[in-house]
C-alpha positions as CSV (number, residue, x, y, z in Angstrom):
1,X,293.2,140.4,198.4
2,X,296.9,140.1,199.8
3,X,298.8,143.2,199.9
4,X,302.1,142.7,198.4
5,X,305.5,142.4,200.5
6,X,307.1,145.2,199.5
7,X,304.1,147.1,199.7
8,X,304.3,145.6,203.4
9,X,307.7,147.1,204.0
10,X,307.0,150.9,202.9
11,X,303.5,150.9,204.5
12,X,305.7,149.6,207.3
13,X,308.6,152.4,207.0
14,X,306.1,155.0,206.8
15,X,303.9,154.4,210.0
16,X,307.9,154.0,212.0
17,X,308.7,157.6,210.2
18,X,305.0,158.9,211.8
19,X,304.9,157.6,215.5
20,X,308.5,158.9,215.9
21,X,307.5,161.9,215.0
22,X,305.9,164.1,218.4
23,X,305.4,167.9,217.3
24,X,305.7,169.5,214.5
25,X,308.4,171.9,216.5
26,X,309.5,169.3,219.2
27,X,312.2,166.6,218.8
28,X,311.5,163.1,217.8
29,X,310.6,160.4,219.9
30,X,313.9,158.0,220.8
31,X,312.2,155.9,223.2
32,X,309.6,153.5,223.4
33,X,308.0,155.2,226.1
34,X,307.5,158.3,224.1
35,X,306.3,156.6,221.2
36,X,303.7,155.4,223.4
37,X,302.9,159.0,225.2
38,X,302.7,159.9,221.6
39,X,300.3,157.3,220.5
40,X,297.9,158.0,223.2
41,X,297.8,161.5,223.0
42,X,296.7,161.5,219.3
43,X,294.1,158.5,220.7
44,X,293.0,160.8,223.4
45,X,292.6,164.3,220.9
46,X,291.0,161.6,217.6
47,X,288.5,160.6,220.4
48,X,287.3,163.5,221.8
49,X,286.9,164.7,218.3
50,X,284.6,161.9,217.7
51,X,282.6,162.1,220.8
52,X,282.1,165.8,219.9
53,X,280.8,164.6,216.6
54,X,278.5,162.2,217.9
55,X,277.1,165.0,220.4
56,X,276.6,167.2,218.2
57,X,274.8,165.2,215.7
58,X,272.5,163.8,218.1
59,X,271.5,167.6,219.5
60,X,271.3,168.4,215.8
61,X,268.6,165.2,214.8
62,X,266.8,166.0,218.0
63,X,266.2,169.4,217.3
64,X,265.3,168.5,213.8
65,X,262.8,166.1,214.9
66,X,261.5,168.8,217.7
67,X,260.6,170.9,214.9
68,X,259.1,168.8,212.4
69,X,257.3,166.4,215.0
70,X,257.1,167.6,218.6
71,X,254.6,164.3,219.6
72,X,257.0,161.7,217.7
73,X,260.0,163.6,219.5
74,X,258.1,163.6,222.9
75,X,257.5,159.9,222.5
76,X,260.9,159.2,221.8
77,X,262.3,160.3,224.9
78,X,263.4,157.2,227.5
79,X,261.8,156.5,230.9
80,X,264.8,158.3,232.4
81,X,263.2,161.9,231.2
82,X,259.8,163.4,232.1
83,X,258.4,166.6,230.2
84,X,255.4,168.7,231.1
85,X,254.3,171.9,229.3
86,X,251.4,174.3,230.3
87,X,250.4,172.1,233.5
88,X,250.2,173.6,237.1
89,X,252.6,171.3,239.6
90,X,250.8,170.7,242.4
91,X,253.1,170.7,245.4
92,X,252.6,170.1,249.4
93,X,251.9,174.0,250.0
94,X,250.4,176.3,247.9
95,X,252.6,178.4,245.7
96,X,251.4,181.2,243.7
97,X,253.5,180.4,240.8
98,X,253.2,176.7,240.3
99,X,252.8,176.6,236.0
100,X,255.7,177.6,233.8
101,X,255.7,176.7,230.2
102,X,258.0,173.7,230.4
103,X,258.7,171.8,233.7
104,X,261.5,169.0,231.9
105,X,263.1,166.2,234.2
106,X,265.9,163.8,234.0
107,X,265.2,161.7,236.9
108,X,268.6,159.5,236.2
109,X,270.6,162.5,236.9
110,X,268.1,164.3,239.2
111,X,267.7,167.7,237.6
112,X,265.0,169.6,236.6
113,X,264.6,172.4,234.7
114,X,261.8,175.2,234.7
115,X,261.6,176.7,231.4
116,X,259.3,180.0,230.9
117,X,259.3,181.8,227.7
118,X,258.0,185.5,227.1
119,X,258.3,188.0,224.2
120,X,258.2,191.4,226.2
121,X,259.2,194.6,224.5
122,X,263.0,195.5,224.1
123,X,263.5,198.1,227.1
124,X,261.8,195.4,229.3
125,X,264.2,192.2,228.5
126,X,266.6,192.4,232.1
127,X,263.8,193.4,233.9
128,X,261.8,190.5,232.8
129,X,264.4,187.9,233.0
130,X,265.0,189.0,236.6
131,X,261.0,188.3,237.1
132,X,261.0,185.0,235.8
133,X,263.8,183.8,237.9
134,X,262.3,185.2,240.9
135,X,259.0,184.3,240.4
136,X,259.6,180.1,240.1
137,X,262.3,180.5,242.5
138,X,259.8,179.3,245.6
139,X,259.0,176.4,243.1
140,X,261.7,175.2,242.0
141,X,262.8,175.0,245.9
142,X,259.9,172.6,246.5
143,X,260.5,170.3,243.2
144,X,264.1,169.7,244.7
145,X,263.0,169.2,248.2
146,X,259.3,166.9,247.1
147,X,260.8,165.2,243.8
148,X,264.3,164.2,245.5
149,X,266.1,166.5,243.0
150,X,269.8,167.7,243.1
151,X,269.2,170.7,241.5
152,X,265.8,173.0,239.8
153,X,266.9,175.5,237.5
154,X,264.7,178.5,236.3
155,X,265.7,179.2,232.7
156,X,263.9,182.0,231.0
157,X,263.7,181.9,227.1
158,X,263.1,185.5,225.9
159,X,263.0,187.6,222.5
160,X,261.7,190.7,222.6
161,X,258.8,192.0,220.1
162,X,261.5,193.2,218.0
163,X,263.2,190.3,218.0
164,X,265.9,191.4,220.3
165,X,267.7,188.4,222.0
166,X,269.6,188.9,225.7
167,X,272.9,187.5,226.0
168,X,271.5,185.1,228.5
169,X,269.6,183.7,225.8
170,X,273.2,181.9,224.7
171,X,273.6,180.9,228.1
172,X,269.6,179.1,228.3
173,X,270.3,177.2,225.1
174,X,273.6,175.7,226.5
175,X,272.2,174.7,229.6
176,X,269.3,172.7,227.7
177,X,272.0,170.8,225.6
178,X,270.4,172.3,222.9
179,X,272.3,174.1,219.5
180,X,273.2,177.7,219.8
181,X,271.8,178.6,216.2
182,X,267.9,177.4,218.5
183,X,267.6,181.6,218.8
184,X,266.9,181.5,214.7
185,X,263.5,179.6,215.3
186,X,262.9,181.0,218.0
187,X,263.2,184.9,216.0
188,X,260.8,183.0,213.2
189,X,258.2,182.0,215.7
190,X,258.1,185.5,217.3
191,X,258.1,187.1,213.6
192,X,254.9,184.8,212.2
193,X,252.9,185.8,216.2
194,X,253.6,189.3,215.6
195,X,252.2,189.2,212.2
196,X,249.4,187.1,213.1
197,X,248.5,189.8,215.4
198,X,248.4,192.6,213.3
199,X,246.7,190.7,210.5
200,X,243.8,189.7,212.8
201,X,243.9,193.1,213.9
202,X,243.2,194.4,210.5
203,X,240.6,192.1,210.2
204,X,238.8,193.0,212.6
205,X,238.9,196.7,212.0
């Protein structure tokens, strides 16, 4: 359907009004070379917002998927990525520590990351991130120097029996790529062990 000439003319008008107009407080644009500055600073900001978007809704159907089907999501994943969980690395020496919970690689950019999650009590949440950290320290050493990594990173995932979270905890998440609001299933999953516990418990007695 043709749009009308006159139409033409005032959808014409209008978009001359907008790109001379910079700021809100600044003056308008009087040169072609501002219009242009203009023009690809709105371009610049409308496409960040969009990559942004796209990010985020790809974290978001990833985590969905995590939850509802870990083996469809773990099949998913490209040739690019590699993910263990609950397998000892075997490495050129013998390290005492060689089995955290998740061992996850990107071999396209050449990181690695050693995730090890606990659920100590409240008063022990520092002290047991500081363990963790130390602990696959020696290991994540060799995975960089025997795998041809850039960088191993120990990242501990914690909640206390109370279902405390560190402040790190924010940190963790951030480094995985994955959504801040993670920590919520995370409390769940503590919540249903705990009372799994104590309801086997009272079985039993």
């Amino acid at each position: 359907m043709a749009i009308p000439v006159k139409d033409c003319k005032n959808i014409s008008a209008g978009y001359r009004k907008k790109v001379h107009v910079h700021a809100k407080h600044d003056p308008n644009n009087a040169h072609i070379t501002e219009i242009l500055d203009s023009l690809k600073q709105r371009l610049s900001v409308k496409s960040q917002r969009l990559r942004q978007y796209k990010e985020a809704n790809g974290r978001k159907q990833q985590n969905k998927l995590f939850t509802t089907n870990e083996k469809t999501y773990c099949r998913n994943l490209n040739e690019n990525l590699t993910l263990y969980w609950n397998c000892s690395i075997l490495m050129d020496k013998t390290i005492p520590f060689n089995r955290s919970h998740v061992t996850f690689m990107n071999k396209k950019t050449k990181n690695t990351f050693l995730i090890d999650i606990a659920v100590p009590n409240t008063h022990n949440l520092a002290k047991t991130i500081t363990n963790k950290q130390y602990k696959y320290q020696e290991l994540a050493n060799e995975i960089c120097s025997m795998w041809k990594q850039k960088a191993a990173q120990v990242i501990p995932i914690l909640s206390s029996s109370t279902v405390v979270i560190p402040k790190s905890l924010s940190q963790s998440l951030t480094r995985l790529n994955l959504h801040l609001n993670t920590y919520i299933q995370l409390q769940k999953s503590v919540i249903l062990g705990i009372c799994s516990i104590v309801r086997n418990f009272l079985n039993f007695k």
